[in-house]
N, C-alpha and C positions, 0 to 999 in steps of 0.2 A: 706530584706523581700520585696515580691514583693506585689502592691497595688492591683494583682486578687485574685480574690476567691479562695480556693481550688476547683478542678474540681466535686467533692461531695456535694459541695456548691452551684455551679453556676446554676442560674435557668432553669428549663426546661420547654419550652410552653406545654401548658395542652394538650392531645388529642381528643381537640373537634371532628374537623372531623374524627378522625379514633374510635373514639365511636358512633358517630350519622349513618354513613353511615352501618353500620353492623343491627344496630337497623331496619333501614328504610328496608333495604334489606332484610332481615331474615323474618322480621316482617311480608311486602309484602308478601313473599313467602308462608309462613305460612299460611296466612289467606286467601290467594288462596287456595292453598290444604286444608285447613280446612273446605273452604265455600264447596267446588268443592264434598270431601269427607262425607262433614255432610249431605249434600243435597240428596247424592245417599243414606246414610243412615236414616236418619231420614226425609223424604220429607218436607220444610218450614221453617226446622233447620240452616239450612247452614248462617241465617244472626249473627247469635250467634257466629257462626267465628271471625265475625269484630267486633264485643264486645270483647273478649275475648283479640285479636290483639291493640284493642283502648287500654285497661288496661293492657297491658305489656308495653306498649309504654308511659304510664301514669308512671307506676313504674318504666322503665329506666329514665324516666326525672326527678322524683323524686331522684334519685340516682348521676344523672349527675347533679342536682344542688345544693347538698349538699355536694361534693366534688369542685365544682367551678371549671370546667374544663378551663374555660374562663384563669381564671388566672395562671401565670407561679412559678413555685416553686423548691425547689432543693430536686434531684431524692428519697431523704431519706424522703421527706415529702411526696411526689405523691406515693411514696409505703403506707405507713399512710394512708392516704387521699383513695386511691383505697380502701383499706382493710374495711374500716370506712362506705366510700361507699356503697360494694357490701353487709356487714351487712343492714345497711339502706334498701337497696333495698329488701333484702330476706325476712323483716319482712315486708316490705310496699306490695309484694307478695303475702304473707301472708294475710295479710288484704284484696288485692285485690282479689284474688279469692277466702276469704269465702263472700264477698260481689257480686263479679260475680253468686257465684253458688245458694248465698242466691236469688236476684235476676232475672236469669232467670226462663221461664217457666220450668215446669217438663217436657217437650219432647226436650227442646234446651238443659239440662244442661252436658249432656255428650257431645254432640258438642265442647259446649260452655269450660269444663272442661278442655279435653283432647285437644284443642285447646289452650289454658293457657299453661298447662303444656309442651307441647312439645315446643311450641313456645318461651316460660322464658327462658326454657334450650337451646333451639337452639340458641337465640339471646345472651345469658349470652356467650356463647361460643363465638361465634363470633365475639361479642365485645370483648371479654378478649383477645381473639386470635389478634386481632387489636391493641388492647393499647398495648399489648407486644410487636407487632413490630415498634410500634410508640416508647416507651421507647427504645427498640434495636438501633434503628436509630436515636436516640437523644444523646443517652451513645457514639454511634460509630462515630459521630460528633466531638464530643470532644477531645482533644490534649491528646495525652499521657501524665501521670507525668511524670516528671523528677526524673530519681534517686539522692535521698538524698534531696530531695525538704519535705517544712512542708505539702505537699498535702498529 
């Protein structure tokens, strides 16, 4: 019996940066076209963009630190851990925009709204899209079993 882990076992670093940089990115983008679009439409509106952008960014950190991406773990717990996660997040969502829409003015909160929502889903994509190739490239690191091995 050999003293490694089984390959199923062996830990795998969290994906901090390929979660944070999708966030930042999406995020940005978003609340540019958000401001850019809320402006032409509602004139004054367009700063309810960056609220909206601050609180999705609010909720993925909430998300990312209740999974502890910092830390490394074996691939059957980071599946756990994401799933546990992205719950976490959808209800902390939840809360953030009926707090968002409780709070802005009645001329910002369509901005403000429709800024949330597109933005959660752009970013949730992005990031998920991300950690999947972070996990892809972590699994395809790894040595093959060996046939007839206890892995």
């Amino acid at each position: 019996m050999s003293d490694r882990a089984p390959a199923h076992l062996a830990p795998v670093p969290g994906p901090i940066q390929a979660s944070i940089i999708p966030i930042i990115v999406v995020g940005g983008l978003v609340g540019a076209a958000g401001h850019l679009v809320g402006d032409r439409l509602a004139p004054g509106a367009g700063w309810a963009a960056w609220v909206a952008v601050g609180a999705i960014a609010v909720v993925f950190a909430v998300g990312l630190g209740v999974i502890r991406v910092w830390s490394p773990r074996p691939m059957d717990a980071w599946m756990r851990a994401y799933l546990g996660g992205q719950a976490v997040r959808f209800f902390a969502a939840i809360a953030a925009a009926g707090a968002l829409l409780y709070s802005l003015p009645h001329s910002a909160r369509g901005v403000g709204g429709v800024t949330f929502a597109v933005g959660y889903f752009a970013t949730l994509m992005a990031e998920s899209w991300a950690t999947a190739g972070h996990f892809r490239r972590a699994l395809a690191a790894r040595p093959a079993p060996v046939a007839g091995s206890d892995s």
